[in-house]
Each structure stands twice: as structure tokens, then as C-alpha cells.
C-alpha positions as CSV (number, residue, x, y, z in Angstrom):
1,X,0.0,0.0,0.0
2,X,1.4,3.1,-1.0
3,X,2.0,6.0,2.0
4,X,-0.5,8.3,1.6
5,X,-3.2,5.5,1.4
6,X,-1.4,3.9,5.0
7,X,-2.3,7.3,6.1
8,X,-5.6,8.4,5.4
9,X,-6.4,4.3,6.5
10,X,-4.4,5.4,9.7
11,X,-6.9,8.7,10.2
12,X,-9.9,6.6,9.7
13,X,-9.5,4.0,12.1
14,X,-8.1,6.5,14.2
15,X,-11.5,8.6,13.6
16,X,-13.4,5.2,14.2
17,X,-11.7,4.4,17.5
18,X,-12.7,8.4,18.8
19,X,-16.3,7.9,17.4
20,X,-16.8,5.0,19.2
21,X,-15.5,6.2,22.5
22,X,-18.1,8.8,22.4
23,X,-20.4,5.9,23.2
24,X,-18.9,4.1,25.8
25,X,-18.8,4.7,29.4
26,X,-21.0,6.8,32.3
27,X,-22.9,9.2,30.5
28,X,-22.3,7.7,27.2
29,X,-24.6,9.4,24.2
30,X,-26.9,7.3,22.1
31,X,-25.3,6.3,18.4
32,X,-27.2,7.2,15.3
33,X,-30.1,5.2,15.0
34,X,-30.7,4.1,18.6
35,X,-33.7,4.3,20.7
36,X,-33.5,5.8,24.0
37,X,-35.4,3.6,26.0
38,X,-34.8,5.2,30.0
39,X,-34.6,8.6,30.8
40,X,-35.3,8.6,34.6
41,X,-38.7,9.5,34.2
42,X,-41.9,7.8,35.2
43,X,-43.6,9.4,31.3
44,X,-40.9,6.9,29.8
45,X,-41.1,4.5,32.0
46,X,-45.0,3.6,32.1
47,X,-44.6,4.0,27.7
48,X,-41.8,1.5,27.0
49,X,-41.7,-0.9,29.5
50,X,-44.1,-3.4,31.3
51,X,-44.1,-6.2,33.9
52,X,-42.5,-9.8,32.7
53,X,-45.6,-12.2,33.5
54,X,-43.7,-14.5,34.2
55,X,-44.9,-17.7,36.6
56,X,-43.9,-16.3,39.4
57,X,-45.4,-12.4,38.7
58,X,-46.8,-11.4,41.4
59,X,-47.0,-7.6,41.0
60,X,-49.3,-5.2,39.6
61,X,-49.8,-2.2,36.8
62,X,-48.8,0.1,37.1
63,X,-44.9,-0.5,37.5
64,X,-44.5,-0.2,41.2
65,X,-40.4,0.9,40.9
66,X,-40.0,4.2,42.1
67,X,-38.8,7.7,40.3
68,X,-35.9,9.0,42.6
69,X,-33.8,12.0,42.8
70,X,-30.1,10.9,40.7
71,X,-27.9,10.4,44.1
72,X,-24.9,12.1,41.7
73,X,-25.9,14.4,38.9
74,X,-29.1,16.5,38.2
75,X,-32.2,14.5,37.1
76,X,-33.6,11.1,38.2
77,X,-33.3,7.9,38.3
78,X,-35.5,4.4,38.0
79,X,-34.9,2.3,41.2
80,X,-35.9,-1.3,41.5
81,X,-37.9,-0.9,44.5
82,X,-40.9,-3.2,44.1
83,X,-42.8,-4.9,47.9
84,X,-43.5,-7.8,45.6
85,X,-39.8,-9.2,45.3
86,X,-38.7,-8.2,49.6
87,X,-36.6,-11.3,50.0
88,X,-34.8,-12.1,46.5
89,X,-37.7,-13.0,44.9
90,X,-36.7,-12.7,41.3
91,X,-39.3,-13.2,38.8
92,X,-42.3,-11.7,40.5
93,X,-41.7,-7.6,39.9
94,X,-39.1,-7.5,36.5
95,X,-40.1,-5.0,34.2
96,X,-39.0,-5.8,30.4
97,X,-39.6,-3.6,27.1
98,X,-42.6,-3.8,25.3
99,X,-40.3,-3.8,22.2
100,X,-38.8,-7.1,21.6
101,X,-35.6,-7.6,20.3
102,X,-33.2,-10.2,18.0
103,X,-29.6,-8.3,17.4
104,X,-28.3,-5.4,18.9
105,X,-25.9,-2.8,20.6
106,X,-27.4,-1.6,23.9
107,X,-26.4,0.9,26.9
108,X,-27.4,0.9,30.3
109,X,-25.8,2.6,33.3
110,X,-26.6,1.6,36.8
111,X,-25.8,2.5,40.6
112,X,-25.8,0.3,44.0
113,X,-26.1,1.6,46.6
114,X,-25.6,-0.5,49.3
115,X,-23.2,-3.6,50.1
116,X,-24.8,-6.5,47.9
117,X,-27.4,-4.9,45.8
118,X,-28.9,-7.3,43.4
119,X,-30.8,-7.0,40.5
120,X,-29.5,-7.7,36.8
121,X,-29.8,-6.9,32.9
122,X,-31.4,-9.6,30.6
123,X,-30.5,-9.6,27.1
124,X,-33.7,-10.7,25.4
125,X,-35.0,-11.7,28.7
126,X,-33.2,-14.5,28.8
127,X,-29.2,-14.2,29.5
128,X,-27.9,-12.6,32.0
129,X,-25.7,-9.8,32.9
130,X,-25.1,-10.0,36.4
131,X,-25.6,-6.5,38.5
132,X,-24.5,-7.9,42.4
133,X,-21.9,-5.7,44.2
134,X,-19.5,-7.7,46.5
135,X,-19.3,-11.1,44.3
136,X,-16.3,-11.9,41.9
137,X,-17.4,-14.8,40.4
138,X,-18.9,-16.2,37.6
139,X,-22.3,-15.4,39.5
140,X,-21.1,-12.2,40.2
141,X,-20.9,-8.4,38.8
142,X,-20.3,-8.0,34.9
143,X,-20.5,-12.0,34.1
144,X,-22.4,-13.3,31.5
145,X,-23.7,-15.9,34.4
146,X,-22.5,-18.8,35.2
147,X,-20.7,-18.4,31.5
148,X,-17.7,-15.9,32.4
149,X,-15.6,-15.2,35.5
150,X,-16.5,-11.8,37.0
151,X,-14.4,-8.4,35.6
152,X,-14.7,-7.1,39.2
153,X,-11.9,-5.0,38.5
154,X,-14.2,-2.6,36.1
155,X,-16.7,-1.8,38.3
156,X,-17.0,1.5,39.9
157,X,-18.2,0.4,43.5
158,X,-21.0,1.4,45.6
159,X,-22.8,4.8,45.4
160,X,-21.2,5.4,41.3
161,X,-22.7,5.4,38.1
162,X,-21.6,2.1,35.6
163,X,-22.4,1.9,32.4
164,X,-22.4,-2.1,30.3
165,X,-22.2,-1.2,26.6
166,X,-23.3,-4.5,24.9
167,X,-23.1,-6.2,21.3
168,X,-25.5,-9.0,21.5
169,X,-26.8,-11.5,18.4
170,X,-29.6,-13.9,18.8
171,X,-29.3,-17.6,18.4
172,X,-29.8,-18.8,14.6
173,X,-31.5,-21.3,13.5
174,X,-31.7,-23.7,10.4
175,X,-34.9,-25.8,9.5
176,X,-36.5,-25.1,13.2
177,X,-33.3,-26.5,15.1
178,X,-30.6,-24.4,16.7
179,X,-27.5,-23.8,14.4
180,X,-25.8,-21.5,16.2
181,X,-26.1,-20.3,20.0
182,X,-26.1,-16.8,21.1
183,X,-22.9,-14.6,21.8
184,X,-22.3,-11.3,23.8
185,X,-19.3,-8.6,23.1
186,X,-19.1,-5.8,27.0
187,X,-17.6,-3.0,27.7
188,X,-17.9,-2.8,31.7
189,X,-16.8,1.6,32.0
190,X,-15.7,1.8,29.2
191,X,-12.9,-1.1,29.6
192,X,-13.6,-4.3,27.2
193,X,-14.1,-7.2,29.4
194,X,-15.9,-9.8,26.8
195,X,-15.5,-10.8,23.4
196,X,-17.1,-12.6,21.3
197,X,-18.8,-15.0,24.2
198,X,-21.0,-18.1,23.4
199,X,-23.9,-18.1,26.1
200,X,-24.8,-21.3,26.5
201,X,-27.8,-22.1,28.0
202,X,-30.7,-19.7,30.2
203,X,-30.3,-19.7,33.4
204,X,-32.3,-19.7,37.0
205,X,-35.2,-21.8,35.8
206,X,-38.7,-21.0,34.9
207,X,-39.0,-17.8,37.0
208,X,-35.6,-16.2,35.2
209,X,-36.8,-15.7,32.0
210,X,-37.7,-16.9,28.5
211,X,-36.9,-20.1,27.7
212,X,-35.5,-20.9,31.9
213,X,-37.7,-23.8,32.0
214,X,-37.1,-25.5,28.7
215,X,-34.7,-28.7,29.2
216,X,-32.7,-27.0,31.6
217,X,-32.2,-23.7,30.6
218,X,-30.5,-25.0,26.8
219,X,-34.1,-25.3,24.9
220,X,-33.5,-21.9,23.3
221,X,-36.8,-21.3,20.9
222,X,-36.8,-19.1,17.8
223,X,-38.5,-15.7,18.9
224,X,-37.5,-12.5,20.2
225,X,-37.3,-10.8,23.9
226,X,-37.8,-7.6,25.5
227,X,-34.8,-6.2,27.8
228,X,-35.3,-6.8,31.2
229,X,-34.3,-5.6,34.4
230,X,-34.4,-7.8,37.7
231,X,-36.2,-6.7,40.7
232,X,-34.8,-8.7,43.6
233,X,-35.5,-6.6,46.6
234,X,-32.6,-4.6,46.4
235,X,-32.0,-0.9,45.7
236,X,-30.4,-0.8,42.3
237,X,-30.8,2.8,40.3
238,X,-31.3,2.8,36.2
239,X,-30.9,5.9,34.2
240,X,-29.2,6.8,30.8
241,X,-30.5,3.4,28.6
242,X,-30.5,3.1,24.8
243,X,-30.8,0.6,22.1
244,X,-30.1,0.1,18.5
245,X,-31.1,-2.9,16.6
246,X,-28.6,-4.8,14.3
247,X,-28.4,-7.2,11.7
248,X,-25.4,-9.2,12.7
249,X,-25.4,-12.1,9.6
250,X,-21.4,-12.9,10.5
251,X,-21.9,-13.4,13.8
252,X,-19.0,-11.1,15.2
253,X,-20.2,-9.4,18.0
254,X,-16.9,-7.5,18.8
255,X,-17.1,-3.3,18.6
């Protein structure tokens, strides 16, 4: 390749790699063509998300998480404050998207409070991205669960803002069967901590999420899923969340 073509390939990646930045992180803005989906208000709550009916829901309309005053910066904040899950009782208050999603690139920022808050992020209401301060293993904070060890070292610790910036594709399928199982690219603040990750199976059983009580957790079906957030009885705050959908044919998940 001649010089001047080494450099003006240099200045786009270059370009690329600054672009992306813009959209990683705490306070990360939304990339062209995504959807905010949480602002901290109770308007955009109540219009793009709803209770997961799952068969353990044991909640009501409308959403009983709270609107709260952002503990850090101006504005507000959704927190996970539902009577129906006191005592860990996932499954009976999560509140997923009415939109339902296959491939895409979300961002969500979250703050805990308190030692061992609990809640967590499902992609497609089905695989989990663990939100529990306090546990560094592969159940614990940043995992894809029970799939990856913890990246502990990226989170922020109690009382801060963190932000998962995801790349997520669906699990394909040929002639009705599973071809191909679903796979996860995260940046945990803005650090990469997963690339490229095969997520095996659902897990946590029928009251988890779609799919939970198929054969264990592996009888992944063909249709789409909402995000979701877990309400465990914890005091988790949501703010800042935004999704674009993508066609990801090659199966690369990495930024």
C-alpha cells in the first residue's frame, strides 16, 4: 500500500476508534439510529416498559419501581424498589420492554447503593448480565452468568454510576433446530471485558426468563425478547439506557 493510502487508513481508524469512545462509558450518548429507552422518568417508563408475567409475577400495573432523585448528577433515576420481590424473589416484579428484540448494541448505566445490591440486565429476557456488588465470580458483577468469570476490576463500587455497553446476536436457526447459540461482546466503563462469548444455555429456571424452564435452561426457541431488568428486593438505580437494533449475519459481535 502506498504511503499516503497507509495514512488516510491510519486517520480513519483513528477517527473510528474516537467515534466509538463517544459511546462508551458513564454518561455515554446514544449512536445514530438508537432508541433511548430510559430517561429517569416515570412518562418513559410507564410508555416502554411493562411487567414480565412470568410464573412467578406477582405484581401489579402500574410499575411499582420508584422515580428518585439521581444520588450524583441533576435529574432522576428508576430504582428497582418493588414490595412484591422483599426477599430475592426474582421473577415476581421484572419489568421488560414492550419492544422485543433479536440483534443489537445496547447501553445501560446503573448504581448500588448499598453492600450486595442485586438486580440484573437480561439480554432478550433470557441471558444474563449479572448486577450484584461484592461477588467476583462467575455469578457475580459484569458475568455473563454462570458463563464468564467476573471483571470485578471494572466496576465503579457502591454509590457510582456504571455503564455495560453491549453487542449482542440472537441464536440462529436452520430448519426449526438451533444452528448457532447466542454470543455477547461488553464494555464494563468503558474497559472491554468480553468478546465474542457463546452463552450457553438460560439460566435460574422457569422464574428467570424466557426459555428458563425448557430442558434445563438449553431449549432456546426461535422468537424475540424484551430487555429486562431484575427486581430482587434490592435498591439498584437505572438511568441513561439506549438501544439500536442490528443485523449481525457474521456473527461477530466485537465493537
Amino acid at each position: 500500500m502506498k504511503p499516503t493510502l497507509i495514512l488516510i487508513a491510519a486517520s480513519i481508524a483513528i477517527a473510528t476508534a474516537d467515534e466509538n469512545k463517544k459511546h462508551l462509558g458513564v454518561g455515554a450518548k446514544p449512536e445514530a439510529g438508537a432508541e433511548v429507552i430510559m430517561d429517569g422518568s416515570r412518562k418513559m417508563l410507564d410508555e416502554k416498559w411493562t411487567y414480565w408475567k412470568g410464573p412467578r409475577f406477582s405484581s401489579s400495573l402500574p410499575i411499582k419501581w420508584k422515580i428518585v432523585d439521581d444520588p450524583i448528577d441533576d435529574g432522576t433515576a428508576v430504582q428497582t424498589d418493588d414490595p412484591a420481590a422483599k426477599g430475592g424473589k426474582y421473577g415476581t416484579a421484572d419489568i421488560v420492554t414492550k419492544k422485543e428484540y433479536r440483534d443489537f448494541r445496547l447501553h445501560i448505566e446503573f448504581l448500588i447503593p448499598n453492600k450486595g445490591g442485586n438486580s440484573g440486565v437480561y439480554l432478550q429476557n433470557r441471558y444474563e448480565i449479572q448486577v450484584l456488588d461484592g461477588d467476583k465470580t462467575k455469578h457475580g458483577m459484569g458475568a455473563v452468568i454462570n458463563e464468564t468469570e467476573s471483571p470485578y476490576h471494572a466496576y465503579n463500587g457502591l454509590g457510582k454510576w456504571n455503564a455495560y455497553d453491549i453487542v449482542f446476536r440472537a441464536a440462529q436457526f436452520k430448519d426449526g433446530k438451533l444452528s448457532e447459540k447466542a454470543k455477547v461482546s461488553m464494555y464494563f466503563n468503558g474497559k472491554k471485558v468480553h468478546t465474542n462469548i457463546t452463552i450457553n444455555q438460560v439460566w435460574g429456571g422457569k422464574n428467570s426468563g424466557l426459555d428458563g424452564g425448557n430442558d434445563g435452561g438449553k431449549g432456546i426457541t426461535d422468537v424475540p425478547g424484551g430487555l429486562k431488568l431484575q427486581c430482587e428486593g434490592h435498591d439498584v438505580r437505572y438511568r441513561n439506557a439506549w438501544v439500536k437494533e442490528l443485523d449481525l449475519k457474521d456473527g461477530n459481535t466485537d465493537f
